[in-house]
C-alpha positions as CSV (number, residue, x, y, z in Angstrom):
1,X,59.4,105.5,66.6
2,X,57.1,108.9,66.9
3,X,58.2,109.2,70.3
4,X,62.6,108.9,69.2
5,X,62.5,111.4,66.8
6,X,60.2,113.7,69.5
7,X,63.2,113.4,71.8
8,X,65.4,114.1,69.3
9,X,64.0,116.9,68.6
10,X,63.4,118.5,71.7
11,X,67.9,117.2,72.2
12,X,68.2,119.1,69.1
13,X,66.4,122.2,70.4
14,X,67.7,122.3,73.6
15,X,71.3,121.8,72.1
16,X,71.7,123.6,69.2
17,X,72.0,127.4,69.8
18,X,74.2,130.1,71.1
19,X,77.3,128.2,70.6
20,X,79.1,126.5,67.5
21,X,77.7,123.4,67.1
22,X,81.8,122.2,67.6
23,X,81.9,123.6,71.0
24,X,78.5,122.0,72.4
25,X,79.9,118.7,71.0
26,X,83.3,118.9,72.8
27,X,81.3,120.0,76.4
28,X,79.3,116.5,76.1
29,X,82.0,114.3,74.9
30,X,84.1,115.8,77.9
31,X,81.4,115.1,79.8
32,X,80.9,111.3,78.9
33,X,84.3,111.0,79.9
34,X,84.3,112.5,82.9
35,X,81.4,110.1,83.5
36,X,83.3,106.6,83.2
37,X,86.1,108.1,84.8
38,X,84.2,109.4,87.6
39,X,81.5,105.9,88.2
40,X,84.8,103.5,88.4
41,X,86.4,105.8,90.9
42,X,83.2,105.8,93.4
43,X,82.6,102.0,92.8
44,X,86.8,101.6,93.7
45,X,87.0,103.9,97.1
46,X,83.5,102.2,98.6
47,X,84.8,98.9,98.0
48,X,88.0,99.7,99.4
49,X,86.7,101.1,102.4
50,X,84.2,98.4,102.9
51,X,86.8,95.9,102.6
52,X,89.3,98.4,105.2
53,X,86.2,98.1,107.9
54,X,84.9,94.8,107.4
55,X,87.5,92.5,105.8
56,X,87.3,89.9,103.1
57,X,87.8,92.1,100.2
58,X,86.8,89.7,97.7
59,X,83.7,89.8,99.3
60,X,82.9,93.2,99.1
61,X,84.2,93.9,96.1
62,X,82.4,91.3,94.3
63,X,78.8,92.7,96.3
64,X,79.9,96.3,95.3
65,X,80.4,95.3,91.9
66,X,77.3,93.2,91.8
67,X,74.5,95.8,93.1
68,X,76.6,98.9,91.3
69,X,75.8,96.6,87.7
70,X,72.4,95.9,88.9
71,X,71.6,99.5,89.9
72,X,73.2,101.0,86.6
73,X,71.2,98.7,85.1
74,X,68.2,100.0,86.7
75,X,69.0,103.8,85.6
76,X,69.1,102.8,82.5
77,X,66.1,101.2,82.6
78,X,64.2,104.2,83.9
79,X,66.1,106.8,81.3
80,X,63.2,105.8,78.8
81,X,61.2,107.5,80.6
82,X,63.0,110.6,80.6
83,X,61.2,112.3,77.5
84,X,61.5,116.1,77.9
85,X,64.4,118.5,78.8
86,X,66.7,115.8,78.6
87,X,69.9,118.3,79.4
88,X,68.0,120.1,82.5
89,X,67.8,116.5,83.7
90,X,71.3,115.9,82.8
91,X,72.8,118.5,84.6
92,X,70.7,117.7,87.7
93,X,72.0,114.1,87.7
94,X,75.4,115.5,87.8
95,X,74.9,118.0,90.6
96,X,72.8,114.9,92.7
97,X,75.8,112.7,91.7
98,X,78.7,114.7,92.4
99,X,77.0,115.2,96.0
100,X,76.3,111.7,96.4
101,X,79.6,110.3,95.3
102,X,81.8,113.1,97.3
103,X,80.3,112.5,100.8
104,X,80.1,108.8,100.3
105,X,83.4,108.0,101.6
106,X,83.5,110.4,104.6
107,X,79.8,109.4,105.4
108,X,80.5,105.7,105.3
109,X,83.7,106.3,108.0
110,X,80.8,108.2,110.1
111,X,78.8,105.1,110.0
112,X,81.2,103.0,111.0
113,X,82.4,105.2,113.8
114,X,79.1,106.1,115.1
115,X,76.5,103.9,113.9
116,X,76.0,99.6,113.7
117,X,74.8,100.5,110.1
118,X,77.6,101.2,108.1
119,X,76.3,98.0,105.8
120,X,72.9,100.3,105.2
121,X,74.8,103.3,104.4
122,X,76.9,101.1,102.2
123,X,74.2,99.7,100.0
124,X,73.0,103.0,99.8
125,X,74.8,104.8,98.1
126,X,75.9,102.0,96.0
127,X,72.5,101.6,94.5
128,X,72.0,105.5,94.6
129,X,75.2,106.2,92.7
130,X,74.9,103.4,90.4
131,X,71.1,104.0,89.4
132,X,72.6,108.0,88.9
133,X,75.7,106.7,86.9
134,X,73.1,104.3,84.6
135,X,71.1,107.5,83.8
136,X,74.3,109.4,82.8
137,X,75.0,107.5,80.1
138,X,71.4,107.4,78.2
139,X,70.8,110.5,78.4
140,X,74.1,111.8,77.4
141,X,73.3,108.9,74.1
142,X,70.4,110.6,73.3
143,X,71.6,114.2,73.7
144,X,74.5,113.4,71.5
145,X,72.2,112.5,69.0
146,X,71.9,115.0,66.7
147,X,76.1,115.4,66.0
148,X,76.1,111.7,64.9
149,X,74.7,108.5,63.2
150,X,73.4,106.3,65.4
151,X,76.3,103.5,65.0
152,X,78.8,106.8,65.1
153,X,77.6,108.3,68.4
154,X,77.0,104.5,70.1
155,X,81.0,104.1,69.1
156,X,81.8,107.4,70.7
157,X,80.0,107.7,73.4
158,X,81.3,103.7,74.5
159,X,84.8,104.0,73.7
160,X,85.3,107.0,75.6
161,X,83.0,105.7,78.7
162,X,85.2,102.7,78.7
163,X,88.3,104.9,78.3
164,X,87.7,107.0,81.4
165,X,86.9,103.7,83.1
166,X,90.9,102.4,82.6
167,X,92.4,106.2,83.0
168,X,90.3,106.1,86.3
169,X,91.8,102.1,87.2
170,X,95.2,103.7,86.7
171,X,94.5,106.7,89.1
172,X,93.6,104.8,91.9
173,X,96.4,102.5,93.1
174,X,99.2,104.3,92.0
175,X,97.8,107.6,92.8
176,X,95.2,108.4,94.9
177,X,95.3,105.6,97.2
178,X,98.7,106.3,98.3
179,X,99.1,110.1,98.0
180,X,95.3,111.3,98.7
181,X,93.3,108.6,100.5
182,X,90.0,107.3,99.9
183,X,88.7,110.0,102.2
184,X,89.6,113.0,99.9
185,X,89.5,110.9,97.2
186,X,86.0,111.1,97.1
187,X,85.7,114.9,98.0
188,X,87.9,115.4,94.7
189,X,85.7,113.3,92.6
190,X,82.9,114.7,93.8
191,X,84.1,118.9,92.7
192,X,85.4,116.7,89.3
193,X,81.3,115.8,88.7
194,X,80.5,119.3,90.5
195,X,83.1,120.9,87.6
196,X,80.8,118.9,84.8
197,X,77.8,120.5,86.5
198,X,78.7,124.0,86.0
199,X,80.5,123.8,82.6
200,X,77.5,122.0,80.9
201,X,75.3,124.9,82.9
202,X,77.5,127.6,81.1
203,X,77.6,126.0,78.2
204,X,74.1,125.6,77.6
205,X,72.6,128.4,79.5
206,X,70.8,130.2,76.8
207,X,69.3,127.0,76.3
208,X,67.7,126.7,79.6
209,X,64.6,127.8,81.3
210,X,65.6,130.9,83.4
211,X,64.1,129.0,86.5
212,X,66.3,126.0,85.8
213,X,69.1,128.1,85.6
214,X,68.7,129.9,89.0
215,X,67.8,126.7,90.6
216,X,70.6,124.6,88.9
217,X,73.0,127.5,89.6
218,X,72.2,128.0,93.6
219,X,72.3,124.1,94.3
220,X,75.3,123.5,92.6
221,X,77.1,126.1,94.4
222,X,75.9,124.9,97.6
223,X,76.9,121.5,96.9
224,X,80.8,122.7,95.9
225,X,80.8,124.7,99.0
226,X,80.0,121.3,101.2
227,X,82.4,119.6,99.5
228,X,84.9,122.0,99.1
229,X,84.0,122.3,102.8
230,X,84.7,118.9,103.7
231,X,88.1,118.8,101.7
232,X,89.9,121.6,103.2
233,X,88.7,120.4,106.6
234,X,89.4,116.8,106.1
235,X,92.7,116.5,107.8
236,X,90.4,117.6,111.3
237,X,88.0,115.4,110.3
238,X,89.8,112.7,110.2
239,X,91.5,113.6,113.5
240,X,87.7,113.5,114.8
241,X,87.0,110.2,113.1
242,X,90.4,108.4,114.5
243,X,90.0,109.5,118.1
244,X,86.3,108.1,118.0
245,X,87.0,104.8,116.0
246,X,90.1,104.0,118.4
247,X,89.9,104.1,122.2
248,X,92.9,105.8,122.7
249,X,94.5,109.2,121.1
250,X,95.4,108.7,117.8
251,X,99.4,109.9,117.6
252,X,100.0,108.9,113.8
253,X,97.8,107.8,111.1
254,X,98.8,107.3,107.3
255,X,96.7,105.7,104.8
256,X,99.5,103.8,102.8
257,X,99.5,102.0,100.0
258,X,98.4,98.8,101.1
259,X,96.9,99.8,104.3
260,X,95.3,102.2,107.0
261,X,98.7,102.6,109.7
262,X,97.7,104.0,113.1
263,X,99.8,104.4,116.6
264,X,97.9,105.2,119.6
265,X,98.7,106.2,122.9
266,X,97.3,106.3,126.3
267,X,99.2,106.6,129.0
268,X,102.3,104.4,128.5
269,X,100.4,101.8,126.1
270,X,101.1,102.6,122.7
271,X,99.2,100.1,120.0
272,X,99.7,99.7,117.0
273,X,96.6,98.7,114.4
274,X,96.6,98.3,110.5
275,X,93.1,98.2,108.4
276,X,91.8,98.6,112.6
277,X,93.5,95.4,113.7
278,X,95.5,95.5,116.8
279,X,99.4,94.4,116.2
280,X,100.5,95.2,119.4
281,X,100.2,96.5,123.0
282,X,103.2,98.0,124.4
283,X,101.8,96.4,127.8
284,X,102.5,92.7,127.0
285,X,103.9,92.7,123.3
286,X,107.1,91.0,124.9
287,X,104.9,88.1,125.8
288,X,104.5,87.2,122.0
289,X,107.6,88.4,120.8
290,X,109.6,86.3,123.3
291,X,107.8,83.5,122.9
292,X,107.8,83.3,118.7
293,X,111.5,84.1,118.8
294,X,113.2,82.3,122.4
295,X,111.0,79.0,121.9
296,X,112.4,78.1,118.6
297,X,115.9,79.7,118.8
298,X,116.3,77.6,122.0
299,X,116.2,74.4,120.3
300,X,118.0,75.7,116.8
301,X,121.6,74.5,115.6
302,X,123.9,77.1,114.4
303,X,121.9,79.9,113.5
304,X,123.5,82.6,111.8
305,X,120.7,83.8,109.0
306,X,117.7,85.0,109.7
307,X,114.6,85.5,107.8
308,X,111.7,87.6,108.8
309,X,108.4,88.0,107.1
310,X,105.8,90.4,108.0
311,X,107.5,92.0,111.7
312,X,108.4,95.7,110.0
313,X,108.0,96.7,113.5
314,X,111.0,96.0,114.6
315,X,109.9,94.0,117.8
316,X,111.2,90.6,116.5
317,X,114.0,91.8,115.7
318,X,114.9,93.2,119.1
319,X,114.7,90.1,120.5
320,X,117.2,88.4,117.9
321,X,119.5,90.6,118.4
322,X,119.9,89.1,122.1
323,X,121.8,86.2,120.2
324,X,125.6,87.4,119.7
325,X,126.3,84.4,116.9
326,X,122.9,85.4,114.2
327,X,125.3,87.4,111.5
328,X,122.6,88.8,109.4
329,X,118.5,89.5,109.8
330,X,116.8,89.9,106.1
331,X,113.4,91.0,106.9
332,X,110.6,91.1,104.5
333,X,107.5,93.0,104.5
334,X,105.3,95.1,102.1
335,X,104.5,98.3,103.4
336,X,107.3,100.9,103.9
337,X,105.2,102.7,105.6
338,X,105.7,100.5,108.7
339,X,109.0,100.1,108.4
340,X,109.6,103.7,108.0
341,X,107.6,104.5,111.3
342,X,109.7,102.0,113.1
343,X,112.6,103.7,112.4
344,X,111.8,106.9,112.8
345,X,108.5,107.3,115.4
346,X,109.5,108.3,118.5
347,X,107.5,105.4,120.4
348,X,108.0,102.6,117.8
349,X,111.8,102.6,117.9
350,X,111.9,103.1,122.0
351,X,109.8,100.0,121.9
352,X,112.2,98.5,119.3
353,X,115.5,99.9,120.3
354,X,116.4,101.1,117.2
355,X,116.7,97.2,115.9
356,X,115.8,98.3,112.1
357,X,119.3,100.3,112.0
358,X,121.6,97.7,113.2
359,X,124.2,96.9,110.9
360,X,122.8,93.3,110.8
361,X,119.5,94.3,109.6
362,X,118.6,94.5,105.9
363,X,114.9,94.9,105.0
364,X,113.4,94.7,101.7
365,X,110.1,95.9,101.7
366,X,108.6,93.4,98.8
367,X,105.6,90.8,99.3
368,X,106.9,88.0,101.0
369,X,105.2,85.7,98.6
370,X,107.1,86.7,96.0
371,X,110.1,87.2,97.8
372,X,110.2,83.3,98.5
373,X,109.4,82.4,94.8
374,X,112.4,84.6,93.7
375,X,114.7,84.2,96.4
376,X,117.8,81.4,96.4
377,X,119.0,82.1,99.6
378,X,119.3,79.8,102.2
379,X,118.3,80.6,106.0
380,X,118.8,79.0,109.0
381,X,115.6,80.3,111.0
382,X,112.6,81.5,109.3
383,X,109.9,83.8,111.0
384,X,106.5,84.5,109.6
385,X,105.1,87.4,111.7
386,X,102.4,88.1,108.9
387,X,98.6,89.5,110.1
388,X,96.0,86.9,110.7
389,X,94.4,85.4,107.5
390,X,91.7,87.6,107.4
391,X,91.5,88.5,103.5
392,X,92.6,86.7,100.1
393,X,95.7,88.4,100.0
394,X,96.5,87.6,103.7
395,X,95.2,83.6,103.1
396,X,97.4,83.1,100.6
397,X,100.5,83.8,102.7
398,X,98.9,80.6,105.2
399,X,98.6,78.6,101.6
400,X,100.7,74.8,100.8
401,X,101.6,76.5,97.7
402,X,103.4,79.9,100.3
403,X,104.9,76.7,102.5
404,X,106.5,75.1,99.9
405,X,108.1,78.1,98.5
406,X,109.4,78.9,102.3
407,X,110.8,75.0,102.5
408,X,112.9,75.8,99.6
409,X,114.4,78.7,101.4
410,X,114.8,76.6,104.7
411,X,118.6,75.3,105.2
412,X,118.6,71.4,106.0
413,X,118.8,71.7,109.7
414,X,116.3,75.6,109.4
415,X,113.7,76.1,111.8
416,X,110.5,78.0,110.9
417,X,107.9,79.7,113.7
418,X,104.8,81.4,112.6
419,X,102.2,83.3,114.1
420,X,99.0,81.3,113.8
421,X,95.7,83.4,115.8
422,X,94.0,82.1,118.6
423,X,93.5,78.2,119.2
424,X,90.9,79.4,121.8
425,X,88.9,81.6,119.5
426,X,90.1,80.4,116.1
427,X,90.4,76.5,116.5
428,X,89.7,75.2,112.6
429,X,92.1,78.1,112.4
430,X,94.9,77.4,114.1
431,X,94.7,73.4,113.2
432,X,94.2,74.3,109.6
433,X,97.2,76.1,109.6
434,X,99.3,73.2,111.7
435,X,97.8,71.0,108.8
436,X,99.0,73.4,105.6
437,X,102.3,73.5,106.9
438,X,102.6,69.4,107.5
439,X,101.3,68.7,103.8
440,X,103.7,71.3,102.4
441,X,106.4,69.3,103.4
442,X,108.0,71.0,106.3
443,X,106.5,67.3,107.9
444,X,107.4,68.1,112.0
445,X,105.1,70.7,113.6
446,X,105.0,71.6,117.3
447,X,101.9,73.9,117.7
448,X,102.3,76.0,121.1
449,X,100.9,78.9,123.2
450,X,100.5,81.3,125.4
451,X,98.5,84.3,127.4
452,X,99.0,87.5,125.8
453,X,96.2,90.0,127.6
454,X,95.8,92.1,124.5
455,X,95.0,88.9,122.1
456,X,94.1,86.6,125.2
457,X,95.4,82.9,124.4
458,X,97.5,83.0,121.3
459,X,99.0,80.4,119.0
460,X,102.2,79.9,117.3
461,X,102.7,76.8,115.1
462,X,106.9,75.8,115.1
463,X,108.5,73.1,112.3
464,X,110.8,71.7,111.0
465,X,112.4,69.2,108.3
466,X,113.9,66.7,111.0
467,X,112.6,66.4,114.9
468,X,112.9,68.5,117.3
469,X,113.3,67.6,120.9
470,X,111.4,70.3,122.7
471,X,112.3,68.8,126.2
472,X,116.1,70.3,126.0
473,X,114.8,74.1,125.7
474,X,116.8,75.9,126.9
475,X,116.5,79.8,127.3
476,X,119.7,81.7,127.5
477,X,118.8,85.3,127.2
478,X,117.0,88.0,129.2
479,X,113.3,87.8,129.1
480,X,110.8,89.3,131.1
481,X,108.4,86.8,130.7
482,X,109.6,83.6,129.0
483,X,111.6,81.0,131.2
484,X,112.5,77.3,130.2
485,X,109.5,75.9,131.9
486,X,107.5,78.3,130.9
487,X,108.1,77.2,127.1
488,X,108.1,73.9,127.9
489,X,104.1,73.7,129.4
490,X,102.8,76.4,126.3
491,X,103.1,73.1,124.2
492,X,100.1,71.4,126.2
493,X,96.6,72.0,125.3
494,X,93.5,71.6,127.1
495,X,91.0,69.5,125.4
496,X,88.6,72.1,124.7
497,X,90.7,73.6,121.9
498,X,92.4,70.5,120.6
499,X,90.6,70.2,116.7
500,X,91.8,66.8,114.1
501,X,91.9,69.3,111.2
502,X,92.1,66.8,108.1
503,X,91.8,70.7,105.9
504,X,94.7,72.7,104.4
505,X,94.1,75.8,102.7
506,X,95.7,76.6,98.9
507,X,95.8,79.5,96.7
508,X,92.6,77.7,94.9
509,X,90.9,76.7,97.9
510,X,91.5,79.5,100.9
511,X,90.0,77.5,103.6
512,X,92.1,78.8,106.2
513,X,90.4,82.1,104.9
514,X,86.6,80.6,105.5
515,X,87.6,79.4,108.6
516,X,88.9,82.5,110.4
517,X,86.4,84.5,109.0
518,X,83.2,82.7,110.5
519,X,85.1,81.3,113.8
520,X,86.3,85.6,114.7
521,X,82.7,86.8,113.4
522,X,80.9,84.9,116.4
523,X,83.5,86.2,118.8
524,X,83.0,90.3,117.9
């Protein structure tokens, strides 16, 4: 009790002064919201870039979240001992944490670039941050503790921490993600705690020791200058960090709102990789294009309507085109970013041949999930050329419950194709999905593949409501690659990647999601 009302005091000293008692009040109450605002934002971009390099968001946002709690927690622990010149301290945790948290994101890209210890640098700062962001609020308790009652000042200073926390869950999807990136994102945030810094320095500067102020005064400005530093020169930054993460020169690069988009080029291979995964080489793309379109529309009846999830690249739909009688090509995926660069990027729509503006072509860029729940159109081939399952949202999208929605949409006599990994490298994988897409009701499956040198042996999983008879395929476009028996031998596999998967995966249970991830970890 003796040692509360000695901090109080020394608050009240430190506080009260050469400004209106009003004003100093309004500088920390800023300030406290500034703080939740700012510790949601940092704990948001290093999960999202954890989950961008190493996959399995859920995972790292539920370790981000776990050791941020823990390390607040600690900060707070360790405030009690924080007896004397409670704002000098205060203001130092906001310069250190305005540092920290603004060169977390663009260190952690570094790391991952350069280093094999981008997890290190990842736990780093989360525990760093978080013990900083614990302190924040105790002190700023204590400090406010001569303006209010106890009960008054707890209300205050929680309300407007969890405040800032939802203004700063708003900001980041709709706002910085898409239009600023995680990159600058934390650069801004970074000057936004910097800001705090000074304004609590001006605020308060009769109140400080003049060798607190000069120091306090000379690091922050240091600090902004890094940051400030960093922001304008992010753009060449990132150019830097691009051409060493990817083998080949980076030629566009967009941080969307679902994903990092990137084209590269070397030579006469251009690639295409979102969240770092390779979509395609231009090399031998037109081995896996022909064989998930030609192998199924070979054997088809009547097709005239054609669904396409996932495939805003355009490639799929090149290949369709080759069939005079298909009337109309809906294709479905989320990012318009993708789509957008298909039409318009010089090297995407040579590859393409402009496929996304024929007349027959309407996309809808919506989640194909949801697309199939809404939908009541009927199709006559569906194509799922959705990435690998290699996160929640992804798995769900390989799920019975995505299936069933997609058999509603199938006409009686519809075939579906979708892309399904590698049975080589992915063999619970691949068999899982075969098995999801059985139970769901779509009953005949006809699992194939084939070599494609940029993915090595790859797998594609055809069905179907009634039987097909794959020995009448018969190929009646031009291919470069893909000839009738051909097709016919990519439906033989050699024992050593034949699995009797009894699993399928469902939006409660992802286990096409545990699958992939441990069978493609012991391959990188």
């Amino acid at each position: 009790m003796t040692e509360s009302v000695s901090t109080s005091d020394k608050a009240s000293s430190a506080i009260l002064g050469g400004l209106p008692r009003n004003k100093e009040s309004v500088v920390l109450i800023i300030s406290v919201f500034i703080a939740g605002l700012c510790s949601i934002i940092y704990e948001l971009l290093i999960g999202t870039t954890s989950s961008y390099f190493l996959g399995d968001s859920v995972k790292q946002f539920s370790l981000t979240i776990g050791f941020y709690m823990a390390a607040m927690g600690f900060g707070s622990y360790i405030s009690r001992y924080f007896t004397q010149n409670l704002l000098e301290k205060f203001i130092g945790v906001e310069i250190l944490l305005g540092l920290l948290g603004g060169v977390s994101v663009p260190v952690l890209y570094l790391a991952f670039a350069y280093t094999n210890q981008f997890e290190v640098y990842k736990f780093g700062f989360i525990l760093s941050i978080g013990a900083l962001i614990g302190l924040e609020i105790p002190l700023l308790t204590r400090l406010m503790d001569d303006y209010y009652s106890l009960k008054v000042n707890i209300s205050n200073i929680l309300s407007l921490d969890y405040f800032g926390a939802l203004i700063a869950t708003l900001l980041f999807p709709f706002i910085l993600l898409p239009f600023v990136g995680t990159f600058k994102s934390s650069l801004v945030f970074g000057l936004v705690n910097m800001i705090i810094g000074f304004i609590n320095l001006w605020a308060f500067k009769d109140e400080l020791s003049s060798y607190s102020r000069k120091l306090y005064f000379v690091v922050s400005v240091l600090a902004t200058a890094i940051l400030t530093t960093m922001l304008f020169g992010s753009t060449a930054l990132l150019n830097n960090w691009h051409n060493q993460a990817y083998e080949d020169r980076v030629v566009f690069a967009k941080q969307s709102n679902y994903q990092s988009v990137v084209v590269t080029k070397n030579k006469e291979d251009i690639r295409l990789f979102l969240n770092g995964s390779l979509q395609f080489s231009s090399i031998d793309e037109y081995r896996y294009h022909e064989s998930l379109i030609h192998v199924p529309m070979s054997v088809g009846r009547d097709i005239k309507n054609v669904l396409i999830l996932g495939g805003g690249d355009g490639m799929a739909i090149r290949e369709l085109l080759k069939y005079p009688q298909i009337e109309h090509i809906t294709l479905v995926d989320l990012d318009p970013v993708v789509t957008e660069i298909a039409i318009s990027n010089h090297y995407l729509k040579t590859l393409n041949q402009d496929s996304l503006k024929n007349s027959k072509v309407t996309i809808l860029n919506k989640d194909a999930f949801v697309f199939l729940k809404e939908s009541r159109q009927k199709f006559d081939f569906v194509v799922s050329d959705l990435p690998d399952p290699n996160n929640v949202s992804l798995a769900r999208l390989y799920s019975i419950e995505f299936y069933k929605f997609l058999q509603n949409r199938m006409s009686d006599d519809a075939i579906f194709v979708s892309q399904a990994t590698s049975p080589f490298f992915a063999k619970k994988t691949f068999w899982c999905i075969d098995r999801t897409i059985k139970y769901s009701g779509i009953t005949h499956t006809y699992p194939y593949h084939v070599n494609v040198p940029s993915f090595a042996e790859w797998g594609f999983i055809m069905a179907s409501k009634s039987k097909i008879d794959i020995s009448k395929i018969d190929i009646q476009v031009e291919t470069k690659f893909l000839e009738n028996s051909t097709a016919k031998k990519a439906f033989l596999f050699g024992k050593d990647i034949k699995v009797n998967s009894k699993s399928y995966s469902s939006l409660d249970s992802p286990v096409v999601l545990n699958y992939y991830l441990s069978e493609w970890k012991y391959w990188n």
